[in-house]
Each structure stands twice: as structure tokens, then as C-alpha cells.
N, C-alpha and C positions, 0 to 999 in steps of 0.2 A: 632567443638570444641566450647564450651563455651566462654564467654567472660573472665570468672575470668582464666578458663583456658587457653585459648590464650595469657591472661596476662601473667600467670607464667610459662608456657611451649613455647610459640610460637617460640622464638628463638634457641629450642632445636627440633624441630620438621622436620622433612623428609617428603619423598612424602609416606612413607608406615605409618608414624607416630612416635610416640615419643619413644625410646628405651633408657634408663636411664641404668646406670651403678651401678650397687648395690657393695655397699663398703664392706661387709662384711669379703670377703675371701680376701682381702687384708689387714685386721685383724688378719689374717693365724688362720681361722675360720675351724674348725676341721683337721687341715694339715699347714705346715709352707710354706711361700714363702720367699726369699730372696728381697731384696731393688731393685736388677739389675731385679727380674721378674718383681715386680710390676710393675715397671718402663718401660717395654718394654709393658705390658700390657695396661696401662694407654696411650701410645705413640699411639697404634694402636687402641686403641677407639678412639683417638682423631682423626687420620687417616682418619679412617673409617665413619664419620660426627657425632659420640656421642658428644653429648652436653649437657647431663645431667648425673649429680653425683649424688649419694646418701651415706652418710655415717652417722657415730656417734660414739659417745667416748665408748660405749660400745662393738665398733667392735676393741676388742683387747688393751684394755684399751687406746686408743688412738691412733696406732700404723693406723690406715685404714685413720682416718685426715691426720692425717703427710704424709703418704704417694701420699693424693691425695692432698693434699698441694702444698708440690714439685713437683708435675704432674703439676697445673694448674698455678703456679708461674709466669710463662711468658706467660701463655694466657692474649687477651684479656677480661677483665671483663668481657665486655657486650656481649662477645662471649657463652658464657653457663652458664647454669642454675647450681645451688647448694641447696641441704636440706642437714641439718645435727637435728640431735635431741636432745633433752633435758630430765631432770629426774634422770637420772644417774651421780652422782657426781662421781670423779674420786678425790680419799683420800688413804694416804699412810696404806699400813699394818703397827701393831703392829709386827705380824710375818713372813713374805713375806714367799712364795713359792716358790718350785723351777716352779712351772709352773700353768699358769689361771686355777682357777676349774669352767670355766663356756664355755665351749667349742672353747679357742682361743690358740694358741698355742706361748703360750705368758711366758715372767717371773710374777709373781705373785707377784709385789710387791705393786701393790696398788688394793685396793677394788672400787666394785659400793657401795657408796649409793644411797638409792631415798632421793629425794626434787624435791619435784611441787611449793616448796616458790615460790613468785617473787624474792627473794633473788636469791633462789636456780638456777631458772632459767637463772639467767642475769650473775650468776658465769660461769655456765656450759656454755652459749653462747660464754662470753669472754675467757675461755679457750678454745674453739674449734675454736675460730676467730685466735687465737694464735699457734695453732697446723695446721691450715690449712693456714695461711700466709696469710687472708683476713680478709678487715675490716668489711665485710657482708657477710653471706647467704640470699638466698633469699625465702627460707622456712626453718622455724622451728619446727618440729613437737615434741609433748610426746610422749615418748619415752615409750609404753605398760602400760598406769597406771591401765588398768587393772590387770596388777601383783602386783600392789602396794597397797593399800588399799581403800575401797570404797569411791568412791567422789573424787578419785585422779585426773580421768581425768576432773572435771570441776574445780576444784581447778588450774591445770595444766592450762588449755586453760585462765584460769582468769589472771594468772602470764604471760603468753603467748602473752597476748592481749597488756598488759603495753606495752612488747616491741616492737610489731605492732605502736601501738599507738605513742612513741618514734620514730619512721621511722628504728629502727634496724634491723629491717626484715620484707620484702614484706607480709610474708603469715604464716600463722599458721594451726596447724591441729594436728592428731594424727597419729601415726605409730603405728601396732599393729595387734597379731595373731588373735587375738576377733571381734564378732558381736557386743557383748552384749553392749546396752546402745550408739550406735555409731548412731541408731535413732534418739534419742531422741537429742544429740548435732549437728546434721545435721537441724533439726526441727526448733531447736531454735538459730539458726543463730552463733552460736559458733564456728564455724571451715571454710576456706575456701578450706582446700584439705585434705584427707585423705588418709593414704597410707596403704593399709590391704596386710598383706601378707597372702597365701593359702588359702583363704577362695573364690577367686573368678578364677577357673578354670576349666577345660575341667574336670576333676574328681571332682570338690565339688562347687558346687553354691548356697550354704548356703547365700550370701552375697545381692542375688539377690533383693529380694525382700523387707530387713531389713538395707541395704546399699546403693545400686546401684538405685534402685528407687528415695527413697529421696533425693539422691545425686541428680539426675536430673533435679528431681522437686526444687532445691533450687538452684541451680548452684553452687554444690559443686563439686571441681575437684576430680576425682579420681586416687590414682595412684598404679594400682594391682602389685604386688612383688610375688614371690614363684610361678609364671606360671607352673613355669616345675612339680610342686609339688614336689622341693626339691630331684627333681636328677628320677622318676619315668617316667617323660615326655621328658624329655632332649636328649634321645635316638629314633632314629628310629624305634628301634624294642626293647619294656622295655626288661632293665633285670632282670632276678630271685634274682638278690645278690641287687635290687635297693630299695632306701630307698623315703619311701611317708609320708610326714609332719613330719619329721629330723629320722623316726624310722624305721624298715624294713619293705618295704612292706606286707600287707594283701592277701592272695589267691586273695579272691574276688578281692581287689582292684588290683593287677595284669592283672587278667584275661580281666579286664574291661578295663585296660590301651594296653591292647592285641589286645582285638578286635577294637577298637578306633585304634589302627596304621592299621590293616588289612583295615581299611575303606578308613583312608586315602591313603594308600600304592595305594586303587583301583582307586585314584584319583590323583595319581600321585605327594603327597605332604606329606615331610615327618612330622613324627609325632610331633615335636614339634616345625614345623613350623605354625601347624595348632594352637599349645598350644598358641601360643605367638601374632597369631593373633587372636585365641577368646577373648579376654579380651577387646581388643581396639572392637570392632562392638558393643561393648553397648556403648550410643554415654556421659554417663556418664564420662568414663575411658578417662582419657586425655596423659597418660602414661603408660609403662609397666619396672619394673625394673627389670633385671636380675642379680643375679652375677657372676663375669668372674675371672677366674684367671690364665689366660693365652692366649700368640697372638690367639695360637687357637682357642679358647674360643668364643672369640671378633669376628675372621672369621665367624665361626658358627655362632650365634649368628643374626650379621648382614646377614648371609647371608638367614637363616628362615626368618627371618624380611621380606625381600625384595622377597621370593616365592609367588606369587598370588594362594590363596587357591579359586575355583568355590564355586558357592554357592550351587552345586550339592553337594559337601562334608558335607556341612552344615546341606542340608534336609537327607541327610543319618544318619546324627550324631543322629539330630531329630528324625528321624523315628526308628533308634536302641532303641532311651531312652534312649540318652546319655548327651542330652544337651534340656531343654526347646526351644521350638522355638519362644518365646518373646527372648531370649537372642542374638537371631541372624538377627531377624529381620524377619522372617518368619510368 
């Protein structure tokens, strides 16, 4: 582990590594959950030694804070780690809906804007310190300004920096499905962690060489999210009806997620235990977030975590031409 990453993660860390809890579907992110689930689910990652949250106002217009709020209310502070993100202003409808049009299974009464302002920033912060019953995070990341308009995300990291600078937040960085341009703020000393989802797993290593490198070479932490690739890797044996990077899966990409569990199946570790520990062997990756939303969830979850995968499974993975073998140390 790096130093900047020891900084921000060290106190959420295991003997298998860091397992962060992704806030999303407790935002009742494509499906509803009730107050008393979340709530039993939140109990049992804390249980279970999670010590790291990840959330943001755009999981469920607010609705994944709060919830992980009152989860963490009676924790001690300095017991775990927290990022929530910024970008997404949370502003009333003129005509509310009966329900989120942007995949949360929410009422629809208030919209995202973007603002990468420094304005905008220190609002969105102070309402998510409000929503989660703390007077800090201790990463703040942008929130996709790749969706936003060009130049958002250094525009972002510039607003971002103020409040580093402020002492409001340890750490800054970006969150985001995208490579593009994530070089070049790695480079130039702009970000100290980045959180990329899908783009760095057992099926797509697009981040490798245009992420994960630089990130090493500068001590930037990294924190991989969508391991499972969004429900494709999550099962022992994929299923046909399973969805890869939020859409339904691909033949190809099936068939490849197939022979990847046969390999591991012959090595005695299931499939997306192996998903969950590729990400942490590149010594960039200081975390992996999943999201859970439910005890069982959390069981599983922690319990891939803690399988010891051989490094046999690794050079097979290799030798299929499944995974680069810089990626694993080979």
C-alpha cells in the first residue's frame, strides 16, 4: 500500500484488503429497498469489519446518504473511512414525478444539476455533511465530469482543491465510468485517488495502462468499483439473463465470462472471488467497492474476499488470454 493510500484507507483495511461498500443500491438503484433493509444491511458490513462507505447525492437523490448516515451515527469517527461525491446539485422540480428518470426508484421531486463551481462544490459538500449527520468526509470526489462538459473535470478538481486546502476534506479525486483525460490529471498532480468503475476488471482492462500505471508511478490511490461487471461476475456460473456494464450481456462477452468461471471452478475458487481479488494485485488499487443490498450480499461478498486464489489460476487466466500477465504479477 502506498503512503497517500495507507493515509486514506489504512484504518478500513483487512488482512485480505480493503472491501468498501458502494452506496448505490441503497439509493433503491434499479429496484426499491425499505429503511429496515438497509438498515440490517449496513449492521452486517459493519459486523462483518467493512470500514469503508462510498456514497453520493446522486444515489437516489439523496436517499443512499441518509441512509448511510443513520448507519454510521453512533460509529466511532475515526473507526472508518467515508467518500461521498460532488457535481450533482440536488434542486427542487418545477414538475416532480411520480418517480426518478435516471435509474433510482425514488419520488421525482427534485432534479441533478451540474456545478463544478467552487460554489457549487462547498454547497453539494455541505448538504451531504447534512444528509449523512457528519461534519467531514474524508474523500471527496467529481462526480463523472466527463458527462458534463469539457474541462469539467479540472475545473472540478480546481473547486475541489479549495476545500482540501480548507482542511474539509482529506482527499480529492474523481469518480467515473471513463478513461479519457484521467492521464493526464494523474500526471499533473491533481487528484490523490481515483475511483473508476468497470473499466478495470477480469473482463475489460482498458484502465491498465492509461490509469493504473500512472497511478503508480505518482502515488495515486486507486479505488476499482463495478468488479463484478455490474451483475456478469457476481455469480459462480454467469447467467444468460446477466447484465455487463448496466446492459445485457454480449454472446462473446458471456461466453468469455464462462470459460473464466470453468478455470476457476478447476481451481477450486469461485468465480467472483477471483473478480474481487484481481483488482487489489495491481499494487496501484488501494480498494475495491462493491454494492450490497442485503445481509446476504455482505455474507458473499466478505466471504469471496477472504478465498485465497493460487497463483496457478492466475497463469491460466494468462495463458487463456484473459488477463495480461503484468496485471498479476507474472
Amino acid at each position: 500500500m502506498t503512503a497517500i493510500a495507507d493515509r486514506l484507507f489504512g484504518r478500513a483495511r483487512s488482512a485480505h484488503g480493503v472491501l468498501g461498500f458502494g452506496g448505490a443500491p441503497l439509493g433503491n438503484f434499479a429496484a426499491a429497498m425499505d429503511d429496515e433493509q438497509a438498515g440490517r444491511t449496513l449492521r452486517r458490513a459493519w459486523a462483518g469489519g467493512i470500514r469503508y462507505f462510498d456514497t453520493a447525492p446522486h444515489y437516489g437523490l439523496g436517499l443512499s446518504e441518509r441512509r448511510i448516515g443513520a448507519a454510521l451515527r453512533d460509529r466511532p469517527r475515526d473507526e472508518f473511512v467515508i467518500s461521498t461525491k460532488a457535481g450533482r446539485l440536488l434542486v427542487p422540480r418545477d414538475r416532480p414525478l411520480a418517480q426518478d428518470d435516471d435509474g433510482f426508484v425514488v419520488p421525482g421531486t427534485l432534479r441533478r444539476q451540474w456545478d463544478f463551481t467552487v460554489t457549487g462544490v462547498e454547497r453539494s459538500l455541505r448538504e451531504s455533511l447534512g444528509r449523512l449527520a457528519l461534519d467531514s468526509v474524508d474523500i471527496l470526489f467529481a462526480h463523472d465530469p466527463d458527462q458534463a462538459w469539457a474541462g469539467a473535470a479540472r475545473q472540478a478538481l480546481a473547486s475541489l482543491a479549495r476545500l482540501r486546502s480548507a482542511g474539509l476534506v482529506s482527499a480529492i479525486g474523481i469518480g467515473t465510468n471513463a478513461t479519457a483525460g484521467l492521464e493526464g490529471v494523474i500526471r499533473d498532480g491533481l487528484v490523490d485517488v481515483i475511483m473508476l468503475a468497470n473499466r478495470y476488471s477480469l473482463l475489460d482492462q482498458e484502465a491498465l495502462g492509461s490509469v493504473l500505471e500512472p497511478a503508480r508511478e505518482h502515488g495515486v490511490a486507486v479505488v476499482a468499483a463495478g468488479v463484478f461487471a455490474t451483475g456478469l461476475l457476481s455469480t459462480a456460473h454467469p447467467r444468460r439473463d446477466a447484465t455487463y456494464d448496466y446492459r445485457p450481456a454480449p454472446a462473446g462477452v458471456l461466453g468469455r465470462a464462462g470459460r473464466m468461471a470453468e478455470i476457476c471452478a478447476d481451481h477450486g475458487v469461485p468465480l467472483p472471488a477471483a473478480a474481487l481479488a484481481f483488482p487489489l494485485l495491481h499494487p496501484a488499487v488501494a480498494a475495491v467497492a462493491v454494492g450490497m443490498r442485503s445481509p446476504h450480499e455482505v455474507d458473499e461478498d466478505l466471504r469471496h474476499l477472504c478465498t485465497d486464489v493460487p497463483a496457478a489460476l492466475w497463469r491460466d487466466l494468462v495463458a487463456g488470454g484473459f488477463v495480461p500477465a503484468g496485471a498479476v504479477g507474472l
